[in-house]
N, C-alpha and C positions, 0 to 999 in steps of 0.2 A: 834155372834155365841152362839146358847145357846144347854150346854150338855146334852147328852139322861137323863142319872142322874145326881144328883147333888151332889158336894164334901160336907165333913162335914166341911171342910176350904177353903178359899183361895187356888187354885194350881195354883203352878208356870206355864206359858204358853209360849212357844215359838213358834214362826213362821219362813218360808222362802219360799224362791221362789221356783217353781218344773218347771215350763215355761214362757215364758213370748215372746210375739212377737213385737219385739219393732223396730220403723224405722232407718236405717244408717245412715239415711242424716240427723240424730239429735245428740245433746249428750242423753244419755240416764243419766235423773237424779230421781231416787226411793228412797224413804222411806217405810219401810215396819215396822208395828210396831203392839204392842195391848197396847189397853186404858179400864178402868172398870173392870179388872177383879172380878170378883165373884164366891164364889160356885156354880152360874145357870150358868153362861157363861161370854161373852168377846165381846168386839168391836175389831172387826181386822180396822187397820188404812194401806190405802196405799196411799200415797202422789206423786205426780209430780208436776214438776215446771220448769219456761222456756219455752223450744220448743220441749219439749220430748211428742215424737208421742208414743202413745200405741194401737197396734189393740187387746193384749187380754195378762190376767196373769193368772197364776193357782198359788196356795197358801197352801200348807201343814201346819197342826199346830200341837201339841203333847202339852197335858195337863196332870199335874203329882203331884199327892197329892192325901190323904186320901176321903176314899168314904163312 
């Protein structure tokens, strides 16, 4: 993800889920995470593993630090 502008530092970044349609007849196993952050932007990281079906995730994130 890279920000419309850029921070004058490092901001702190967090993420979460907002939806996600995932199958019953699995366990549902997520990782959700961000890798690289920078003053330009952020790699969002989502992981699965096993037998976890996903037909689709939505992802909200909030960056927070000097501009």
């Amino acid at each position: 993800m890279r920000f419309n502008d850029p921070f004058s530092a490092t901001p702190a970044v967090t993420v979460g889920l907002q939806m996600w349609d995932i199958s019953n007849a699995h366990v549902a196993r997520v990782d959700l995470n961000v890798a690289d952050v920078t003053p330009k932007g952020f790699t969002l990281v989502f992981r699965t593993w096993c037998d976890t079906k996903i037909a689709r995730v939505r992802v909200g994130w909030q960056a927070i630090g000097m501009v």
